[in-house]
N, C-alpha and C positions, 0 to 999 in steps of 0.2 A: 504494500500500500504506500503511495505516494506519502510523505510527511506533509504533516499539516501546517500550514502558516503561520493562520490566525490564533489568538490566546488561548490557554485552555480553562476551559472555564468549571467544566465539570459534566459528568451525567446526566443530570437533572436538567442544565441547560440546553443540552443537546435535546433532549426530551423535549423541552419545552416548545424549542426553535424549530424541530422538526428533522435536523441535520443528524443524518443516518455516520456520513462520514466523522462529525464532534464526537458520536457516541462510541465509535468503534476504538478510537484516539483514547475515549475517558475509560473504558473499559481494560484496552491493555496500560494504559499507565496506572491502573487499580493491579492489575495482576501483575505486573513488577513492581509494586509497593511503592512508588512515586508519587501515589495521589490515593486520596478516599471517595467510595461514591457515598456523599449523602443521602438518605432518605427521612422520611418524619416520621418515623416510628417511636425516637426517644420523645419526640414533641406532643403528639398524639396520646402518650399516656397518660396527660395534665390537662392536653386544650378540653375534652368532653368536660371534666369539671369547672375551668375556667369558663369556656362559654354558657355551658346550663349553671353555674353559680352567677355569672355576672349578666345573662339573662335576665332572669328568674328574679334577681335582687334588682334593674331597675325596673323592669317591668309590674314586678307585684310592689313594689313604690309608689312608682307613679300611679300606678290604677290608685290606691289609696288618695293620695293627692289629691288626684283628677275626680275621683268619688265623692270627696271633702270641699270640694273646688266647686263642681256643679251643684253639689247640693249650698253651699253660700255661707259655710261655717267658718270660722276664724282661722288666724295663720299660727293662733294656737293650739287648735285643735288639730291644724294638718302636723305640726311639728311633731305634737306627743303623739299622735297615732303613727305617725311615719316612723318615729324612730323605735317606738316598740316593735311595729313590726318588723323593721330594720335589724335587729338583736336578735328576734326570739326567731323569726324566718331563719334568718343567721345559721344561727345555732342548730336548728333544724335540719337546715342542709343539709351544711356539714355533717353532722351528725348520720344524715340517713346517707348520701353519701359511701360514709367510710364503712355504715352497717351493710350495706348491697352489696359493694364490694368484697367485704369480709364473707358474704355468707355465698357468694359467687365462687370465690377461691376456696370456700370450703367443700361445695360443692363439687368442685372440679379435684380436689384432693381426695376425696371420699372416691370417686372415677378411676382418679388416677392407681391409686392402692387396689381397686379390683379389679381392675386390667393387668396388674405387676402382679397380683396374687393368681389369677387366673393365667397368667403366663409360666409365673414357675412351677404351677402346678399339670398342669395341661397346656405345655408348649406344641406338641402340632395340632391342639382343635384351635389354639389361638392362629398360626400357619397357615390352616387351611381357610380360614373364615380371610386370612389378608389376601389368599387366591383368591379366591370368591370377592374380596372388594377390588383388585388391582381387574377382573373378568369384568366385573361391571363398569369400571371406566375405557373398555374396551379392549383391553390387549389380553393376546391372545394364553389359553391355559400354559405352554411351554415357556413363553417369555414371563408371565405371573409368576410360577413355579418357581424359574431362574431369579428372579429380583429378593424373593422371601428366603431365597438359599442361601444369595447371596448376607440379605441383612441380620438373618439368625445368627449370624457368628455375633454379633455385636449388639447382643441385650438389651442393653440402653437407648441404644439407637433405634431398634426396633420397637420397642416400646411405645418413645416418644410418636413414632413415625406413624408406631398403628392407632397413638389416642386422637391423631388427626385426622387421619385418612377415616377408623372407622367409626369416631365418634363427632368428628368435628371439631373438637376440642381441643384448644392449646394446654401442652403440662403446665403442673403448674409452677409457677414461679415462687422458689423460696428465698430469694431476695428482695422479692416483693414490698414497698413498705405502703401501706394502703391507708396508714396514715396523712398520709402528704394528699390525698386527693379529697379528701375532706377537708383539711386547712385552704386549698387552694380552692375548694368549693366556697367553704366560708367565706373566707377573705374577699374571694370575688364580688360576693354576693353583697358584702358591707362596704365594697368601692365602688361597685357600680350603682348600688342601691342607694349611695348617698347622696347622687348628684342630683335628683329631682330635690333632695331637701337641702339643698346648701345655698339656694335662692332665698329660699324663707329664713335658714340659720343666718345667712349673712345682713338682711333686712333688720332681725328682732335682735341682733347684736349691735347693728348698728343705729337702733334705738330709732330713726326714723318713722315715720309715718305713709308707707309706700303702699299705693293703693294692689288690693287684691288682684284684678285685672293684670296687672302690669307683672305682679309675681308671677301669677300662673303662668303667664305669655313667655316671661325668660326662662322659668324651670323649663315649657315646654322646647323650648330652641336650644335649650342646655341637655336635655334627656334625649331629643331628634339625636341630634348632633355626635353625642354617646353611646346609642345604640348602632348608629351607623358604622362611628370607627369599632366598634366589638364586633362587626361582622366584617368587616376590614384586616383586623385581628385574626382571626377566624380565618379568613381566606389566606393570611400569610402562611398562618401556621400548617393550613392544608393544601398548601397549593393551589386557591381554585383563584375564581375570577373574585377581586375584591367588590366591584363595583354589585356585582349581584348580587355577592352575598352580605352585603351592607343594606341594600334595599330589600331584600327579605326580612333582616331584624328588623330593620323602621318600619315596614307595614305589621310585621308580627306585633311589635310593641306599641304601634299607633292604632291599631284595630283595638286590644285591650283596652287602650286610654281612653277611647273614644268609647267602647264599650259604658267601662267603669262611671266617666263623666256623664253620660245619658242617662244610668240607671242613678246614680245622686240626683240628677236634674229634675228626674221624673218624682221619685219619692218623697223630695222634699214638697214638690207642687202638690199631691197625692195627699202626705199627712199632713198640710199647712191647714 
């Protein structure tokens, strides 16, 4: 292959750009150990709690707000009720979170022990059931035969290989810490959850007299504006198109609000 000119930039770019010849470049310079291909595998195990924590926190915010807002109650009412919910949500999360997680991985642990215990106890019905999944992905009974021959000699490996292939299921991971995806939930949830209320915190700090109207109008340009870069966010960390998935949150988040402010709207009219 002709040497490449232009800069190298990586797998991922080449991926991106389309350029078959970038990628063959970034490929052998990974296999003489001159370069690494990235992927978002390590990023991917935090973004799901970051984005549904910092979701979740401004969106059930502002709906409170915006509930508080249309029905015409004070900026002390939205504060206290924002920021209880603000903590106790919080907490919550996080909370379930790390519990789902946890009972996920135990799950998959509990799996993982009766596929290992049913392997050293009955190693070729475990064999022949991997023919019979390697037949169903189409290849043929001799080449099946041939791969499961090959992988018995290596225990572990086969193991691993058969809790995916015939359960689906990745082993499980015991360095796993499933703590951090709760904290990263929480946290999320009490940074993005606080920006609908840091219009009204910074008005009744600043002792002012700032009409209702006008708060609601900036929290709501400050929370737009928030949810957009969180699916912005979102799209770095997954690769995809920003622009789209910015305007998915904002209508995800602006349907709610608008929700939440119609049903205040109406009930206050209702029980007046």
């Amino acid at each position: 292959m002709p040497p490449i000119s232009r800069d190298f930039k990586g797998a991922e770019d080449a991926y991106a750009a389309g350029d078959v010849e970038l990628s063959i470049a970034a490929h052998d310079k990974k296999l003489t150990g001159t370069s690494e291909e990235n992927h978002t595998t390590d990023a991917n195990d935090l973004v799901k709690s970051l984005i549904f924590g910092g979701l979740d926190g401004i969106i059930t915010t502002f709906a409170i707000v915006a509930a508080v807002a249309g029905a015409g109650m004070s900026t002390n009412t939205i504060i206290v009720m924002g920021c209880a919910n603000l903590i106790a949500d919080g907490i919550s999360m996080g909370l379930g979170d790390y519990i789902s997680s946890k009972a996920e991985a135990e799950a998959t642990i509990v799996e993982y022990n009766r596929e290992k215990w049913e392997l050293e106890n009955y190693p070729e019905g475990e064999y022949k059931e991997m023919v019979e999944v390697y037949e169903g992905m189409g290849l043929r009974t001799h080449d099946a035969q041939q791969l499961v021959d090959t992988m018995k000699q290596y225990p572990k490996f086969f193991l691993d290989h058969m809790f995916v292939n015939e359960l689906g299921m990745l082993p499980p991971d015991e360095d796993a810490e499933l703590w951090k995806e709760g904290l990263v939930t929480f946290l999320s949830f009490v940074f993005f959850g606080s920006v609908p209320l840091l219009t009204y915190l910074v008005a009744k700090a600043a002792g002012g007299d700032a009409d209702d109207d006008v708060l609601f109008a900036i929290a709501c340009v400050a929370t737009a504006l928030t949810m957009f870069l969180l699916g912005v966010v979102k799209a770095k960390l997954t690769k995809s198109n920003p622009w789209k998935s910015g305007a998915l949150m904002l209508l995800n988040g602006g349907l709610a609000a608008l929700a939440a402010f119609l049903i205040g709207w109406c009930l206050e009219e209702l029980l007046e």
